[in-house]
Structures are given as structure tokens and as C-alpha cells.
C-alpha positions as CSV (number, residue, x, y, z in Angstrom):
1,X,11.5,20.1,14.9
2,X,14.7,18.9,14.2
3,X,16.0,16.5,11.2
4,X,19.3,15.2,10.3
5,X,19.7,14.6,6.6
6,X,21.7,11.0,5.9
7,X,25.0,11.9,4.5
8,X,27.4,9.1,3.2
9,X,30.9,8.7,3.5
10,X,31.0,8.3,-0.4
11,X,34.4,8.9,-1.4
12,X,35.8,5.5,-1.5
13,X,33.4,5.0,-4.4
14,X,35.1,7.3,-6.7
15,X,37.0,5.0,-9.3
16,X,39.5,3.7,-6.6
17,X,40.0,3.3,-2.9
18,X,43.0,2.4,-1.3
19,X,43.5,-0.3,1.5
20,X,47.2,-0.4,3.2
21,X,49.2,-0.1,0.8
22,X,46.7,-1.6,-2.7
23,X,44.6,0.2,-4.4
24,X,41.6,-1.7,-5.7
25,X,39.1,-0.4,-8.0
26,X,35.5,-1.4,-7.6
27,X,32.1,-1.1,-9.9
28,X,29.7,0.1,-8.5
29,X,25.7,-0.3,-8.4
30,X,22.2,1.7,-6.7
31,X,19.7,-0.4,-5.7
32,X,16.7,1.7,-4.8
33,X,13.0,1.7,-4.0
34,X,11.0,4.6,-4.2
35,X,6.7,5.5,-3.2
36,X,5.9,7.3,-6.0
37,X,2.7,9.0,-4.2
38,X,-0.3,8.2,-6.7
39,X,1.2,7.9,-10.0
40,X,-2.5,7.5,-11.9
41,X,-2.9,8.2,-15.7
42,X,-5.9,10.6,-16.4
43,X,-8.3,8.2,-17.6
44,X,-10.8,6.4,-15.6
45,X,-10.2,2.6,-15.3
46,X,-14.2,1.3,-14.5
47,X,-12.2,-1.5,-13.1
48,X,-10.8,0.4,-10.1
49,X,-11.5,3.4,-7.9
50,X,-9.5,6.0,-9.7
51,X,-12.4,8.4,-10.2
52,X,-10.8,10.8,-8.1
53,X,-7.8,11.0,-10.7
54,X,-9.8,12.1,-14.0
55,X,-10.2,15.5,-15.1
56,X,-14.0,15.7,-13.7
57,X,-13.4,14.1,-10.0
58,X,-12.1,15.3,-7.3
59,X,-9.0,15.9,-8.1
60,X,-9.2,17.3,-11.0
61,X,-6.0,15.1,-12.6
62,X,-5.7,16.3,-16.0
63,X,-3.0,15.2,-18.8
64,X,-1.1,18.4,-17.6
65,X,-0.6,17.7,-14.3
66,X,0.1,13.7,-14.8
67,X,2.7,15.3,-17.2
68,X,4.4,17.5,-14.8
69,X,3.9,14.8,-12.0
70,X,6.0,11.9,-14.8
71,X,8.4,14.6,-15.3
72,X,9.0,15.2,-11.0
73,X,9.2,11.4,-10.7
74,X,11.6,10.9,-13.3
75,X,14.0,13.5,-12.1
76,X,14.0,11.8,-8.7
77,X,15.1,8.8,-10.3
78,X,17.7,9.9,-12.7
79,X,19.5,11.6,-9.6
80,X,19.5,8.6,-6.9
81,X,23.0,7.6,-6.8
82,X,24.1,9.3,-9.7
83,X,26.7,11.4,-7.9
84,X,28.5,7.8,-6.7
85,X,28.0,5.7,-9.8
86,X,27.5,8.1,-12.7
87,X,24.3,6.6,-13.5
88,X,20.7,6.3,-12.4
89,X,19.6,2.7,-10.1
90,X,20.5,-0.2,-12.0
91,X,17.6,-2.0,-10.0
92,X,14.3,0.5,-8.4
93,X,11.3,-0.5,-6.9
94,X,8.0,1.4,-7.0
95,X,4.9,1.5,-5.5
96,X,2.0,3.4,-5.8
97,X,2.0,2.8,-9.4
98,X,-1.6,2.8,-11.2
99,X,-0.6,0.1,-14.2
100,X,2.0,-0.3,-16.8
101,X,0.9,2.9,-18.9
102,X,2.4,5.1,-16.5
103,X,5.8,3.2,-16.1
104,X,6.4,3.0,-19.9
105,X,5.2,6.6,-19.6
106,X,7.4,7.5,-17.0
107,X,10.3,5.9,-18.7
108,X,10.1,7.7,-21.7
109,X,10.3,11.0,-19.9
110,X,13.8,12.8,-21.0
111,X,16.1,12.5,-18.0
112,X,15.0,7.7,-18.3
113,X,14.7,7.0,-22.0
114,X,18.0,6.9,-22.9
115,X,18.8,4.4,-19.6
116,X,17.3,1.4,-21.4
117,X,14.8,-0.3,-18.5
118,X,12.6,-2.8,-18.2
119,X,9.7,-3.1,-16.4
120,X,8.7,-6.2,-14.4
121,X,4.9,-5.3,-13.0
122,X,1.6,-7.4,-12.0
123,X,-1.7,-5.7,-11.8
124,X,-2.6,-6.5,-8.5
125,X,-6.1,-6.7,-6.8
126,X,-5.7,-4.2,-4.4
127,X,-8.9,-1.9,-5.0
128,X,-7.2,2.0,-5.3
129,X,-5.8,0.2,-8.2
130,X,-2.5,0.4,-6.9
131,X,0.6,-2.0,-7.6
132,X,4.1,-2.3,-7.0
133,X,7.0,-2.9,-10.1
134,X,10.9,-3.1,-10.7
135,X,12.5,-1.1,-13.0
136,X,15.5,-2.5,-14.2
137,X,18.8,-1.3,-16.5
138,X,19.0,-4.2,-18.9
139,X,22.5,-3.9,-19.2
140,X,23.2,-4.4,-15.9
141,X,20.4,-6.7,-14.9
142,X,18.4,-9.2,-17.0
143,X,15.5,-11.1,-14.9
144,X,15.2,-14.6,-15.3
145,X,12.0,-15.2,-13.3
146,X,9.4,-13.6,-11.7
147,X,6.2,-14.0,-9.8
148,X,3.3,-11.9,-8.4
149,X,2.3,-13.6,-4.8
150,X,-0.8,-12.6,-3.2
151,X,-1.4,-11.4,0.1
152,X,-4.7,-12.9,1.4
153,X,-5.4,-10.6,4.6
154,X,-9.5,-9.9,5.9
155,X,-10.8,-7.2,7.7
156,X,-10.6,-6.4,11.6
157,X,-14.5,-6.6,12.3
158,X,-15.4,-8.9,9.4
159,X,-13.1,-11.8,9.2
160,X,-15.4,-13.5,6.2
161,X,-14.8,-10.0,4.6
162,X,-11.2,-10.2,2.2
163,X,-9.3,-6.9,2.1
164,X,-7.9,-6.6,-1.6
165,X,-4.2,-5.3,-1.2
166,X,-1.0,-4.8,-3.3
167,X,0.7,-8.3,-4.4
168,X,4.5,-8.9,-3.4
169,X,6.5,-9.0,-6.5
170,X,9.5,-11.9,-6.8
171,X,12.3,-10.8,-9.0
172,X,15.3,-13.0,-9.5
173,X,18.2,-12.4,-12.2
174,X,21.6,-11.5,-13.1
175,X,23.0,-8.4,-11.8
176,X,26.1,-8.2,-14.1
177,X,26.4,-11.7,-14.4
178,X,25.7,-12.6,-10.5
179,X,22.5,-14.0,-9.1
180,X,20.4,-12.1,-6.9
181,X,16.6,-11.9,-5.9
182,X,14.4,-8.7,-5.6
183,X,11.5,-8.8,-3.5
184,X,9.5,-5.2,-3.8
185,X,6.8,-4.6,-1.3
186,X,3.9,-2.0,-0.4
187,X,2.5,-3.8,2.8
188,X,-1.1,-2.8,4.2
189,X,-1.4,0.4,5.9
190,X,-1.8,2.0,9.7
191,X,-5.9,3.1,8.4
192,X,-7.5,2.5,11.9
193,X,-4.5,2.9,13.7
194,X,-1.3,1.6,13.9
195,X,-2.1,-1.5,16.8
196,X,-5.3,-2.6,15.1
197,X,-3.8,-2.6,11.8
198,X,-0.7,-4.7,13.1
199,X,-2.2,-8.0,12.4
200,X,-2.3,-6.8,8.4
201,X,1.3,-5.9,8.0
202,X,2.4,-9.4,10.4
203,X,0.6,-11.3,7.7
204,X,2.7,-9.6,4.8
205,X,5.8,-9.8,7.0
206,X,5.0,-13.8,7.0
207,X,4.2,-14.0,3.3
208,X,7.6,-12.1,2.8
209,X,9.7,-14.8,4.9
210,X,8.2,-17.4,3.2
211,X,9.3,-16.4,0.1
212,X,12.6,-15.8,1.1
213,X,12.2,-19.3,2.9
214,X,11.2,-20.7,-0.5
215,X,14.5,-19.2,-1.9
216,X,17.1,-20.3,0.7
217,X,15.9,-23.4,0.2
218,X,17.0,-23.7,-2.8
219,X,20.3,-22.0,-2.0
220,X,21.1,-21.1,1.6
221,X,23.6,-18.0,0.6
222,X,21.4,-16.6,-1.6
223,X,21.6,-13.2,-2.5
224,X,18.3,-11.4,-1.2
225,X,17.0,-7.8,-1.1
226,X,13.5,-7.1,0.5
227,X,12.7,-3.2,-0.4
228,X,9.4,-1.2,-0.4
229,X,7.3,0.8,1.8
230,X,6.2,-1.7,4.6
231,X,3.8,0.4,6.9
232,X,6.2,-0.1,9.8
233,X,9.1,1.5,11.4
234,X,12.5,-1.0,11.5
235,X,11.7,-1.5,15.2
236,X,8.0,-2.5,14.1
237,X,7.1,-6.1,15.4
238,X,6.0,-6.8,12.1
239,X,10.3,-7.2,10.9
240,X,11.9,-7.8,14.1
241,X,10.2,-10.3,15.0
242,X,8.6,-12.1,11.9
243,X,11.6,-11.2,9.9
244,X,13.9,-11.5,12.8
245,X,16.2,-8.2,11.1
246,X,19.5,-8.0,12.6
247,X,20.7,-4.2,13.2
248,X,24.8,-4.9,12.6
249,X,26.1,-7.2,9.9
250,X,28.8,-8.4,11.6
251,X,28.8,-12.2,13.3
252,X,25.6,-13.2,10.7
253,X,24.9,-16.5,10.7
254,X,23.7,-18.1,7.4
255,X,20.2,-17.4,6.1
256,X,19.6,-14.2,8.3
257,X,18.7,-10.5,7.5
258,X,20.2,-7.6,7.8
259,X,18.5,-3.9,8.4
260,X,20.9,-1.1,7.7
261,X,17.7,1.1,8.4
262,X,17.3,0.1,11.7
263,X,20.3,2.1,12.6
264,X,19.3,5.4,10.9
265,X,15.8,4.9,12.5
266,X,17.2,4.9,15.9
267,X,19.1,7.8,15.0
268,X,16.2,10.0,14.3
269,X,16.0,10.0,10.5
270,X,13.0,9.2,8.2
271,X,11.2,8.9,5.3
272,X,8.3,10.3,6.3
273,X,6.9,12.6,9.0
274,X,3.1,12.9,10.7
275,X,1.9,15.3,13.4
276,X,5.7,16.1,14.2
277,X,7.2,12.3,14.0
278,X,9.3,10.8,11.7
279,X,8.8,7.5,10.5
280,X,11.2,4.9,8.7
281,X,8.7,2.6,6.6
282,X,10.6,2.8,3.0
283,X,13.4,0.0,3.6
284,X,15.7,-2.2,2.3
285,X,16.7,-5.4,3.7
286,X,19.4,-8.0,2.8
287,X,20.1,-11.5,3.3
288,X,23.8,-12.3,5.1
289,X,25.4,-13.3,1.6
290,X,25.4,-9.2,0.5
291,X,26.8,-8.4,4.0
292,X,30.2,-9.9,4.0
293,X,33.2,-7.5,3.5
294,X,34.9,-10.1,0.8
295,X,34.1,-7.8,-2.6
296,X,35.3,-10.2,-4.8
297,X,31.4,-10.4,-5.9
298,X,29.0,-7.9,-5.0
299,X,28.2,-6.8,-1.2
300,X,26.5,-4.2,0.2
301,X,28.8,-1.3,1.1
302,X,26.6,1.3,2.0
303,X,23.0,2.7,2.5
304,X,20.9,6.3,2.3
305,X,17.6,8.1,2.2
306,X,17.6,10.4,-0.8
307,X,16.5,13.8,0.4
308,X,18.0,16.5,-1.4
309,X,16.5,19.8,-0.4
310,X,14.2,20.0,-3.6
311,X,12.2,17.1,-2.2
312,X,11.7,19.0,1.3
313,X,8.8,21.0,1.7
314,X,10.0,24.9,1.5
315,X,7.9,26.6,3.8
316,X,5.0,26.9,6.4
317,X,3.7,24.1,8.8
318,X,5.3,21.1,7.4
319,X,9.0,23.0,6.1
320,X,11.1,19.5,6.0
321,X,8.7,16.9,5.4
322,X,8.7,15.6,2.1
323,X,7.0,17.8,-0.8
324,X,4.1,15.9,-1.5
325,X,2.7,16.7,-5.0
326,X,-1.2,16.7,-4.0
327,X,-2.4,18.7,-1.2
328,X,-6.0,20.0,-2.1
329,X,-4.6,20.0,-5.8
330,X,-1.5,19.7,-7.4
331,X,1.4,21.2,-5.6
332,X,4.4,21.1,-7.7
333,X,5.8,19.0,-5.3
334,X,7.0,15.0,-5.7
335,X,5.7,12.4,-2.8
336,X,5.2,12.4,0.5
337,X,8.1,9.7,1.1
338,X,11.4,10.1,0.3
339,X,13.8,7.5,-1.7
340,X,15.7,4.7,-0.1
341,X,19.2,3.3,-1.5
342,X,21.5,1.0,-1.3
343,X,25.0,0.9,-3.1
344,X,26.4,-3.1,-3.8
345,X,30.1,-2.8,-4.7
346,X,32.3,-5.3,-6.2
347,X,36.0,-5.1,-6.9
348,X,37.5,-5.1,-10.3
349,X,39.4,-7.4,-11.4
């Protein structure tokens, strides 16, 4: 099968870019979110099902392989954007995290500690044990609130039965001195099939637009970014229709979304593939204040999937898809999604 890596026209981002006849100079920020695949420590938690991730289950995780596994995941993150902006995301969201432990332990691997980030993270009662976080550079960003709000969501056959799945995570801050709110997502996934499961991820599409609601009310240009792995494809009914996305960011009206991954999704591209088809569920979605073209405060400029050949499977059956790192034991490999990114530009002044 065929696959078109995203490219980006990234050369106005180097120190200066010229428009008629004034060169303006702009600073420059990654916003990114990022599936981490299973990031579990060794140790069994009695609180969760991570049995499978201990050195006696099934999986045979041992302090080694977490090790090499930190030490993968870091690299990823050091590198997204870091050919445009010199630096690793200033903002990245994570899911697939098993607790705190492994972020700190993830952050002090050698290509993050010296970046300085904090951690915003909830344990959430989803029953893998699996949350969602932000990472954040503190001296770009410095949060000023934050909430965990649960998604309530019951099961197709049962509906007095509760399904336990990942919190969405409300992050709102400075982002060098400018106010802007993070929302980072893992909604539920396709298990049973993609149009029995649908009902799940329309409930986390809702729980997402209230919150966003919730903000605009309070300031109806406010600047909004909705990232994470949502279980759905751009086109999915789940965010055109609850979310109401918009594919082009021109002729936005207040309060509305924008999806520069619908575009990339129609063109083929993914984050991740199954039985020969790509998908497009890692996004990042903006509210109309980051679309405008005025940079005199930060806008969105551009937007990518971060799949640099090392992340690619090498060889055999599945050469292209992303090099998961557990396959019937530990591959070597990373995740089996591939980083999305966002660059927010401002000019100079």
C-alpha cells in the first residue's frame, strides 16, 4: 500500500519571513499530542489490571524493557518540532500513561531533563489503569487551572452496567504571557466494532463541547485546543457533527472549530493503519480565535503528523505502519500511533 508522509512547508519559520517588502520575525511554539502505547511501570498496582506488565505476567515487562521503552518515548518527544523551533513541544499531551511515576520517570530520561516540564495528570478510573496528562515547558507555559472531568458512558448490552474510561483533562494557562486552554483526550474505543461503539465516543464528543461551551462562555474568543487520540477518523460523526469541526479556517464565525486534520485525512494520510487502512484518530482541534492570520498574538500557522522513518515499521507485513514497541514481547519499536503537531506563531515585536 501506498502512504504519503506529511511534509511542511517550514521555511518561513526559520528566524524571519518576509511579506512584500517587511520582514517580520516571529517566535515560535509546538503544540503536540502523542499515544504513548502502554507506558506501565513494572510493578503491579492491585488497584488496576496491569498484571500483564510485571515481570511474571504475560508480558513479561521488566525494569529493562520499561527502561528502553522511557528512553524510545523520550526521543520521540525531544524531536517533535525541534527542527522548526529549536526546542522540544512547549505544550504535549499523552495518553496511555499508567500514573505519575512513569511521567516523572519519563522526564528525567536524558534527551527531557534538562527541558524543565511539568506535569498536569489525574488518575482516572478507567480500569487498564490508563490516563491521559500534559506536559508542559514552564518557561513557556505556566497553568493556572485545571480539572479532571469524567466521562460517564455504560455498556451496549447492559445499560445499568458503567464502563470505567479515561477522564478528559481541562488545562488553562499562559502560554508566554497569553491565555489559552488545553483539553487532552483518549475517547473510548472501536472494541465491538466501530458502529456499536459509536454511541461511546458521541458521549465524549458531547462532554468535550460542553466544556468548551463552559469556556466560551466565559469568553467567546477564547483560545481553545482539543488534542488526543479520539477513536474516530475527522470525518467520524462523533466531531462533525457533535463538534461541528470546520475543514478550512477561512470565513469562521465566532465560537467555532477548526480541523486542520480533516484535510490530511481526506488526503490519505494517518496515524494509524489496520488490515491495510489508514486511520486519522490522533488530532488537534482549535477554536476560531488561533485561526485568524493577524500574528500579532499567537495563531495557528501550521499542522503535521511526526513520522520520521525510525517510527515506521522496517520490514515484513506491516513495513510503514507505525513501530509498535510490543508485539508478542518487546520489539524495539515506539507506539503503534504516530505524533500529531501543531506550530502557534506569533510575530515579534
Amino acid at each position: 500500500m501506498k502512504f504519503s508522509f506529511y511534509f511542511i512547508g517550514i521555511y518561513l519559520l526559520f528566524i524571519s519571513a518576509t511579506f512584500g517588502q517587511n520582514e517580520k520575525q516571529y517566535k515560535v511554539n509546538t503544540v503536540a499530542f502523542y499515544n504513548v502505547e502502554n507506558l506501565f511501570d513494572y510493578e503491579d498496582d492491585p488497584l488496576i489490571f496491569d498484571d500483564d506488565r510485571t515481570p511474571e505476567g504475560k508480558d513479561h515487562w521488566t525494569q529493562e524493557i520499561y527502561e528502553a521503552k522511557l528512553a524510545n518515548m523520550a526521543k520521540v518527544i525531544s524531536e517533535i518540532g525541534e527542527d522548526v523551533t529549536g526546542n522540544s513541544p512547549a505544550l504535549i499531551g499523552l495518553s496511555e500513561i499508567e500514573n505519575r511515576r512513569v511521567l516523572e520517570d519519563l522526564l528525567n530520561q536524558e534527551q527531557l531533563v534538562n527541558k524543565d516540564y511539568g506535569i498536569v495528570h489525574f488518575d482516572s478510573p478507567d480500569r487498564r489503569g490508563i490516563d491521559v496528562a500534559l506536559l508542559y515547558q514552564k518557561k513557556i507555559f505556566t497553568p493556572t487551572n485545571y480539572k479532571a472531568y469524567e466521562l460517564v458512558i455504560f455498556d451496549d448490552q447492559d445499560r445499568s452496567k458503567r464502563v470505567y474510561t479515561r477522564d478528559q483533562l481541562l488545562v488553562s494557562g499562559m502560554l508566554d504571557g497569553e491565555k489559552i486552554s488545553i483539553i487532552v483526550n483518549h475517547w473510548p474505543s472501536r472494541s465491538g466494532g466501530e458502529e456499536r461503539s459509536r454511541p461511546k465516543r458521541i458521549k465524549a464528543a458531547e462532554l468535550n463541547k460542553h466544556i468548551m461551551d463552559s469556556l466560551f462562555s466565559e469568553d467567546p474568543y477564547a483560545k481553545i485546543i482539543t488534542m488526543g487520540d479520539l477513536n474516530d477518523d475527522p470525518i467520524s460523526p462523533s466531531v462533525k457533527e457533535i463538534l461541528k469541526t470546520k475543514s478550512e479556517r477561512e470565513d469562521m464565525k465566532v465560537k467555532e472549530l477548526y480541523n486542520p486534520m480533516e484535510d490530511m485525512y481526506k488526503k490519505g494520510m494517518g496515524t494509524l493503519a489496520y488490515r491495510d487502512a489508514w486511520n486519522l484518530f490522533d488530532q488537534i482541534i482549535m477554536s476560531t480565535e488561533l485561526t485568524k492570520k493577524d500574528y500579532s498574538s499567537y495563531r495557528f500557522y501550521k499542522a503535521g503528523i511526526f513520522n520520521k522513518n525510525y517510527l515506521a515499521t522496517p520490514r515484513g507485513q506491516y513495513k510503514g505502519y507505525p513501530f509498535r514497541s510490543f508485539v508478542n514481547g518487546f520489539t524495539g519499536g515506539y507506539s503503534d500511533h504516530f505524533p500529531v503537531f501543531i506550530y502557534l506563531i506569533k510575530e515579534k515585536t
